[in-house]
C-alpha positions as CSV (number, residue, x, y, z in Angstrom):
1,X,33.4,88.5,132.9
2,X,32.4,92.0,133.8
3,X,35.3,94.2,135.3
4,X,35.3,96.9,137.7
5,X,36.8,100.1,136.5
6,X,39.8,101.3,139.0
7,X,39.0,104.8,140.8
8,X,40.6,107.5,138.8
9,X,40.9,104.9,135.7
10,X,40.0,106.9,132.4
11,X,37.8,105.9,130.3
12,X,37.0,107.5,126.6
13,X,34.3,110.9,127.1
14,X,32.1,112.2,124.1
15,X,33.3,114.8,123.3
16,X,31.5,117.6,124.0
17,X,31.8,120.2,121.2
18,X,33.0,119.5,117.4
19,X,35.8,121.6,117.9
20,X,37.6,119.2,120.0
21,X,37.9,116.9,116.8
22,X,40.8,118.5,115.1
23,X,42.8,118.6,118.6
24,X,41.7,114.6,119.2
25,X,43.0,114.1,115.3
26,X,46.0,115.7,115.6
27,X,47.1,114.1,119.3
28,X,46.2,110.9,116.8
29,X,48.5,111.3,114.0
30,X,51.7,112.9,116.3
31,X,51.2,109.5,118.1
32,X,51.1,107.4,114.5
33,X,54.3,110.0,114.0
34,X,56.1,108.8,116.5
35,X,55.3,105.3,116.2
36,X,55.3,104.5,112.5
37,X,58.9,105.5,112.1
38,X,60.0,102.8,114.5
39,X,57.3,99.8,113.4
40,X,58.1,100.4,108.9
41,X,61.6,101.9,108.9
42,X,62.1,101.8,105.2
43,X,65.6,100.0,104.4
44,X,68.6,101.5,102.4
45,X,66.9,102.7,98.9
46,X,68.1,99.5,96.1
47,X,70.4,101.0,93.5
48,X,71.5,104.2,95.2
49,X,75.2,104.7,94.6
50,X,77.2,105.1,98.5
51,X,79.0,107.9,97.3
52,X,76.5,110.7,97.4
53,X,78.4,111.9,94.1
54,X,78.5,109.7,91.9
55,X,78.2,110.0,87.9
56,X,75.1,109.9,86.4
57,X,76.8,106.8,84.3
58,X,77.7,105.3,87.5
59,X,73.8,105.9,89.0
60,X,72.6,104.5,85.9
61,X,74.4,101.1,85.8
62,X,73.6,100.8,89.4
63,X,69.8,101.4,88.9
64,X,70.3,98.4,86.0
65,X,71.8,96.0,88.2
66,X,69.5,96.3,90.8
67,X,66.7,96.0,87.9
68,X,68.2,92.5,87.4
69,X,69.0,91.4,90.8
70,X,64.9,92.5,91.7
71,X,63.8,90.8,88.4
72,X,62.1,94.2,86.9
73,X,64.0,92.9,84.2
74,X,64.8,89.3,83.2
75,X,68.5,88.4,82.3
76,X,71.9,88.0,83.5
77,X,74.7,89.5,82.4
78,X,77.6,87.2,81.1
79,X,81.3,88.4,82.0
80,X,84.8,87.4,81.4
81,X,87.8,88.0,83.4
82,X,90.9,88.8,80.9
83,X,94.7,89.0,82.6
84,X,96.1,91.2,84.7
85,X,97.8,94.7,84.4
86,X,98.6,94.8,81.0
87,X,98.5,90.9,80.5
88,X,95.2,92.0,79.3
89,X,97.0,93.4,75.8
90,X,97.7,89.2,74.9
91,X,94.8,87.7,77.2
92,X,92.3,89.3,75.0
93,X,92.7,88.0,72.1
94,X,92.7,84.6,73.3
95,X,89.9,84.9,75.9
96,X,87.8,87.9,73.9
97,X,88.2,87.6,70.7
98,X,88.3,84.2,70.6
99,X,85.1,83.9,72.6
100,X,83.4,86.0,70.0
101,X,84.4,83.9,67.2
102,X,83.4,81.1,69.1
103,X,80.0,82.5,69.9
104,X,79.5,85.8,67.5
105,X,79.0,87.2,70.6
106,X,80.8,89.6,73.2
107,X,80.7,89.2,77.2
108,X,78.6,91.6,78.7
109,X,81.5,92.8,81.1
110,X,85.2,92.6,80.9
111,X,87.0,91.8,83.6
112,X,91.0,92.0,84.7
113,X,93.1,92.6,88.0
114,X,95.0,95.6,88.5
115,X,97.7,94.1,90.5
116,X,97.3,90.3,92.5
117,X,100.7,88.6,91.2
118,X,102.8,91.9,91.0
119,X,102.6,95.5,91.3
120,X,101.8,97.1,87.5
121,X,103.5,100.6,86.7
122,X,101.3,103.3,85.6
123,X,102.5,102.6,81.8
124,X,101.4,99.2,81.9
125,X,98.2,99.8,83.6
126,X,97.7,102.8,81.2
127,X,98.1,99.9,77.9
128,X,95.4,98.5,79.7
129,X,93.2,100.9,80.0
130,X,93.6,101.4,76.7
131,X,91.4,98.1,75.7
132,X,89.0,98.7,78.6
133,X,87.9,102.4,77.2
134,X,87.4,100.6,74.2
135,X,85.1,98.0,75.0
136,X,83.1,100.8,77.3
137,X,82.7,102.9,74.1
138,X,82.0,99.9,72.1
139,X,78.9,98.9,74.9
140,X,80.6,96.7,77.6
141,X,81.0,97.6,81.6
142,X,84.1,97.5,83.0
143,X,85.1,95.1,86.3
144,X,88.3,95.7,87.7
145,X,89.5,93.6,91.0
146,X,92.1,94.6,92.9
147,X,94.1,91.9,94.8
148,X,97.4,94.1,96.1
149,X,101.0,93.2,96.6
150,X,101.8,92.3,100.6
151,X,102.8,95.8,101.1
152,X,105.9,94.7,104.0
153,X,107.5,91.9,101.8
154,X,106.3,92.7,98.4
155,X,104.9,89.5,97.6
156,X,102.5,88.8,94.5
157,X,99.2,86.8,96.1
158,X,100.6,83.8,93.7
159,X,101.3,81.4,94.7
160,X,99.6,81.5,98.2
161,X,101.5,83.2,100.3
162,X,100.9,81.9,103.9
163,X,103.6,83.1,105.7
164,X,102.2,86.8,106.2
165,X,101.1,86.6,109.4
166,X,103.8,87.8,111.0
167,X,104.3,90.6,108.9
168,X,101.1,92.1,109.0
169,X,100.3,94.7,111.0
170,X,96.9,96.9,110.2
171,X,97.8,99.7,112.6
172,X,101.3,100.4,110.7
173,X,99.9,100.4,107.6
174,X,97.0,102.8,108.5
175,X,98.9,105.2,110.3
176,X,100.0,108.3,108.5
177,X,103.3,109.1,108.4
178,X,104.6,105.3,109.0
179,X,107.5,103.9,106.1
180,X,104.4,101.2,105.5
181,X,101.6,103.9,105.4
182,X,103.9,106.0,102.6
183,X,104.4,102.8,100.8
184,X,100.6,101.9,101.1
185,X,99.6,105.6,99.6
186,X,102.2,104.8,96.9
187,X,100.4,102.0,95.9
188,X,96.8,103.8,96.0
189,X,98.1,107.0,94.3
190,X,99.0,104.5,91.3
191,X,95.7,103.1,91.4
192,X,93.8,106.0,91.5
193,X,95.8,107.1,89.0
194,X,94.7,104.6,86.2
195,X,91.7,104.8,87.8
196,X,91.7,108.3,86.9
197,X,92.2,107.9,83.4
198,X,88.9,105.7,82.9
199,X,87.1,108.5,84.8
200,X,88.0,111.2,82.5
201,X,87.3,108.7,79.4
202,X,83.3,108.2,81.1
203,X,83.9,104.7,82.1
204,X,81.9,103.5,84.8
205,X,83.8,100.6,86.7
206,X,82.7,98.2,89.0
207,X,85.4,98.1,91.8
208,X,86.1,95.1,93.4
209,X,88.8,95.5,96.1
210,X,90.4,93.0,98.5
211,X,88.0,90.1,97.0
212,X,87.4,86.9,98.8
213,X,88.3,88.8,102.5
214,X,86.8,85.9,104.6
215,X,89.1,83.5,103.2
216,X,92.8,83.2,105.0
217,X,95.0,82.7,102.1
218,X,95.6,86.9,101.3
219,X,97.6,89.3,103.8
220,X,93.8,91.2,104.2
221,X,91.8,88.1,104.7
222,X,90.8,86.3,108.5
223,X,94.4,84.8,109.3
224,X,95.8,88.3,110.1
225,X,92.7,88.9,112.4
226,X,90.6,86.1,113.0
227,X,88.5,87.0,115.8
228,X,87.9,90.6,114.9
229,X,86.3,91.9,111.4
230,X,87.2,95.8,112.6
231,X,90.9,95.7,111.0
232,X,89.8,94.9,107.5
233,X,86.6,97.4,107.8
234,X,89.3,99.9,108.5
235,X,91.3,98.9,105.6
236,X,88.3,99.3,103.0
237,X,86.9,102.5,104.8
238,X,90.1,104.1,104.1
239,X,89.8,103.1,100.9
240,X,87.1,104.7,99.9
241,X,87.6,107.5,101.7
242,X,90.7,108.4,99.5
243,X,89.3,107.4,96.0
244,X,85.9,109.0,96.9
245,X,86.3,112.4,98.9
246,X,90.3,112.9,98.4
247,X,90.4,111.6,94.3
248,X,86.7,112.0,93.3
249,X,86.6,108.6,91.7
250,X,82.7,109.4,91.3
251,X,82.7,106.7,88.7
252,X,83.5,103.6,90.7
253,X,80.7,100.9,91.8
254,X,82.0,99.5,94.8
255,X,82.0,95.7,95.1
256,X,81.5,94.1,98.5
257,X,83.1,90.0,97.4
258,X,83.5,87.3,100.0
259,X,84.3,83.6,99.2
260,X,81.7,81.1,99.7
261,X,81.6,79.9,102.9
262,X,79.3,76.9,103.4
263,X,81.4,74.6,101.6
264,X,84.9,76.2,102.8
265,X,86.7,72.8,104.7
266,X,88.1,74.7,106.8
267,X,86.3,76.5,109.7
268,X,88.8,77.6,111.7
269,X,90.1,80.1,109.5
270,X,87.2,81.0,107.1
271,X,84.7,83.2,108.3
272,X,80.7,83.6,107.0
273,X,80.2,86.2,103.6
274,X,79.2,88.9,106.5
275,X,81.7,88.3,108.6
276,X,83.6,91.4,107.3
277,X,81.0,93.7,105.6
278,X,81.9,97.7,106.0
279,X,78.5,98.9,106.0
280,X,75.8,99.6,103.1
281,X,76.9,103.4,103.2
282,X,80.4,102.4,101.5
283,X,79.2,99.0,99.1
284,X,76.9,99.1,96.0
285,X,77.0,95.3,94.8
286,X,77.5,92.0,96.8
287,X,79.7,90.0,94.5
288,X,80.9,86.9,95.7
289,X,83.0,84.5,94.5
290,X,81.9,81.0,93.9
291,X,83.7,77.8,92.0
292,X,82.0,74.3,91.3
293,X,81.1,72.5,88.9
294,X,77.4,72.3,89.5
295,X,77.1,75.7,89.8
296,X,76.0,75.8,93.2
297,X,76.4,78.8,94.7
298,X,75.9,77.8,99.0
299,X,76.1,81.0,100.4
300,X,73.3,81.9,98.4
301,X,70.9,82.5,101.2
302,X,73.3,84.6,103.0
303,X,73.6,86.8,100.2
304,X,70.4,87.5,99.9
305,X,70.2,89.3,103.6
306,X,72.0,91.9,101.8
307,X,69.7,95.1,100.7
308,X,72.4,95.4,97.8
309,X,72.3,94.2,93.8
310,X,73.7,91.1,93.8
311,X,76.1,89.3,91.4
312,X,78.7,87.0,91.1
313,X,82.4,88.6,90.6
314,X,84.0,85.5,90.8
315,X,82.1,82.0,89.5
316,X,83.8,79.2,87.8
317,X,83.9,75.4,88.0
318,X,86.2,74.2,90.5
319,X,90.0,74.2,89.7
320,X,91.6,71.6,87.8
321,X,88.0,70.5,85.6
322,X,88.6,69.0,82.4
323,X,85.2,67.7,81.9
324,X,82.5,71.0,82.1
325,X,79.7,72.4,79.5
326,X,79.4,75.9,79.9
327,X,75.7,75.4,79.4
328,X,75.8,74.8,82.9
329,X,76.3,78.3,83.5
330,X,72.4,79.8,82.8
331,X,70.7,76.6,83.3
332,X,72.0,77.2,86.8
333,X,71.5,80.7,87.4
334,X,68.2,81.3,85.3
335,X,66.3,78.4,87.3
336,X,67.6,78.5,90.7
337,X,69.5,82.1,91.0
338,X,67.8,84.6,89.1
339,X,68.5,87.4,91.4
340,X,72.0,87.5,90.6
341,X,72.7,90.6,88.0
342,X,75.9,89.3,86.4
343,X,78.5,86.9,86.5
344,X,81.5,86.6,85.8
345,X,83.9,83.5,84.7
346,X,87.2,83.5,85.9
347,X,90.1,83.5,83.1
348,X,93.3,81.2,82.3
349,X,92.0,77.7,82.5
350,X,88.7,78.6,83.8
351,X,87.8,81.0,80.3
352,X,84.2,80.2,78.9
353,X,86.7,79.2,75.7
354,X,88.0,76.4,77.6
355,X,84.9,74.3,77.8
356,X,82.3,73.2,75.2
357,X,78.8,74.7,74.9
358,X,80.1,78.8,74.9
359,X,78.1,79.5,71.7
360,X,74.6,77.8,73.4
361,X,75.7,79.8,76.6
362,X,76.1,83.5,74.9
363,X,73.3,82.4,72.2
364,X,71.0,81.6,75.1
365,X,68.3,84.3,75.6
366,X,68.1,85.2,79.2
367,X,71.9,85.6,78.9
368,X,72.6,89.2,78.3
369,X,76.1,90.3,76.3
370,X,77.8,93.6,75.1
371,X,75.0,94.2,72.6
372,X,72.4,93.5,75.1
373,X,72.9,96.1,77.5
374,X,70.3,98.8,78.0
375,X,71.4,100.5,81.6
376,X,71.5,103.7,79.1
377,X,67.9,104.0,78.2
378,X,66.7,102.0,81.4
379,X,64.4,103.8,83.7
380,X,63.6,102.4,87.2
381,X,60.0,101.6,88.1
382,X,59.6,100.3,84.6
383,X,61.0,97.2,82.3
């Protein structure tokens, strides 16, 4: 079909001197420059810390998670969650020691609460801290959660408290110079505190605040605010604005955790693993928490939209198992979830020393433990 060119249509002209080339080239690439910006925007850089300041300890664990979460390097991290507050001081000899003479091995990562059943002085929290320097100087990282007390009755998060609702109140508590908002910055001036303490001893920790968010059975989860995500972002943001800009906790690897979703019953009140996410600039790690006895983790294609390292902060066999190898643990993870960095097993009844097969689990070699580790002499771009 042969079509008519429009009056006044242009069509290309030879040029009619070399020197128009450079000019014709350069009108070319300010185009490309304009366009190629828009068409291959390059995502948030894997394994850069949020806060611009972090420790060069903290930037260096970060760079070897993400190694494991992009397989650069094979492996996953084993971890063990050990008491709370200073429960820690009698938990680990049951749940650390004894895993190790169990296995002759040590968990990768230890793991313990902060606060969750009660708030922890700055003495007992200190006694804790105590054993976590430790293990960091011995070659372990360092997870802490923090599940805090309702700050308007004072209520532990165990048992389930479900009777918060009409307490809570995200404005109050956010709002300088409110009795809630000094109690609040009580509460986060003791935790920074012990915080604080690991800091100045090197340790890098991952921080995994206000886990499992998207569940409705904490005073900062979806029953409080089930339609709207912004009061929780708020929350968090605040967060790590204090530890970050106002106490320079430059050694803390934030954790982002949901709850699994897929398999939550109910639907009303639990809301997806992003339902709730602040925003790469203020998360390092997507962590979620997953129990069942398979090992099937169903939000696991949900986590991977996430352009963060991923891991598993939380993963156990579901509640009230009696019959459970922990072999079950890497067969799972090494042939279906490889791009999870690090697990970790919850404590108490769920402990890896609870259930046969800990020694084949530890023993196994694409399970990586204290000794393991390499994030010190680990340099991106290169196994």
């Amino acid at each position: 079909m042969h079509l008519k060119r429009k009056p006044g249509a242009l069509l290309p002209q030879p040029l009619k001197s070399l020197k128009q080339l450079p000019v014709l080239l350069a009108l070319c690439f300010a185009a490309l420059g304009l366009i190629l910006p828009l068409a291959f925007a390059r995502p948030p850089q894997l394994g850069t810390p949020a806060n611009p300041k972090a420790t060069a300890e903290a930037t260096a664990v970060l760079r070897y998670l993400n190694a494991l979460s992009t397989d650069q390097i094979p492996g996953v991290i084993s971890g063990q969650m050990s008491g709370h507050g200073d429960g820690l001081v009698n938990e680990f000899a049951i749940e650390i020691e004894g895993l190790h003479q169990q296995t002759g091995k040590w968990p990768g990562i230890l793991a313990i609460d902060y606060e969750f059943d009660q708030r922890y002085s700055r003495q007992r929290l200190a006694a804790a801290n105590r054993i976590l320097i430790d293990y960091w100087n011995q070659g372990g990282l360092i997870a802490i959660n923090w599940g805090p007390v309702n700050p308007w009755n004072d209520k532990g998060n165990w048992p389930f408290d479900f009777d918060f609702n009409a307490s809570v109140n995200f404005d109050e508590l956010l709002t300088p110079g409110t009795p809630t908002y000094n109690k609040w910055r009580a509460s986060l001036t003791r935790v920074a505190d012990a915080l604080t303490e690991l800091r100045d001893a090197g340790v890098v920790v991952l921080w995994r605040p206000f886990n499992e968010m998207n569940g409705f059975w904490f005073w900062w989860g979806s029953a409080s605010h089930l339609d709207d995500p912004e009061p929780f972002n708020r929350l968090y943001r605040q967060l790590f604005t204090y530890f970050t800009e106002e106490r320079h906790l430059d050694n803390l690897l934030w954790v982002y955790s949901p709850n699994h979703y897929a398999t939550c019953k109910d639907k009303v009140r639990c809301r997806p693993v992003d339902w709730a996410y602040p925003g790469d600039n203020v998360v390092d790690i997507v962590g979620g928490t997953a129990y069942a006895n398979n090992m099937y983790v169903s939000d696991f294609d949900s986590y991977r939209q996430f352009k963060k390292p991923l891991a598993l902060a939380e993963f156990s066999p579901n509640p009230g198992t009696k019959l459970f190898n922990n072999r079950v643990y890497i067969n799972r993870l090494a042939n279906r979830y490889p791009q999870f960095a690090y697990w970790t097993s919850w404590g108490g009844p769920w402990a890896l020393t609870k259930f046969p097969g800990a020694k084949d689990l530890l023993n196994d070699s694409r399970v990586l433990n204290r000794g393991d580790l390499q994030w010190q002499t680990f340099k991106p771009g290169s196994p």
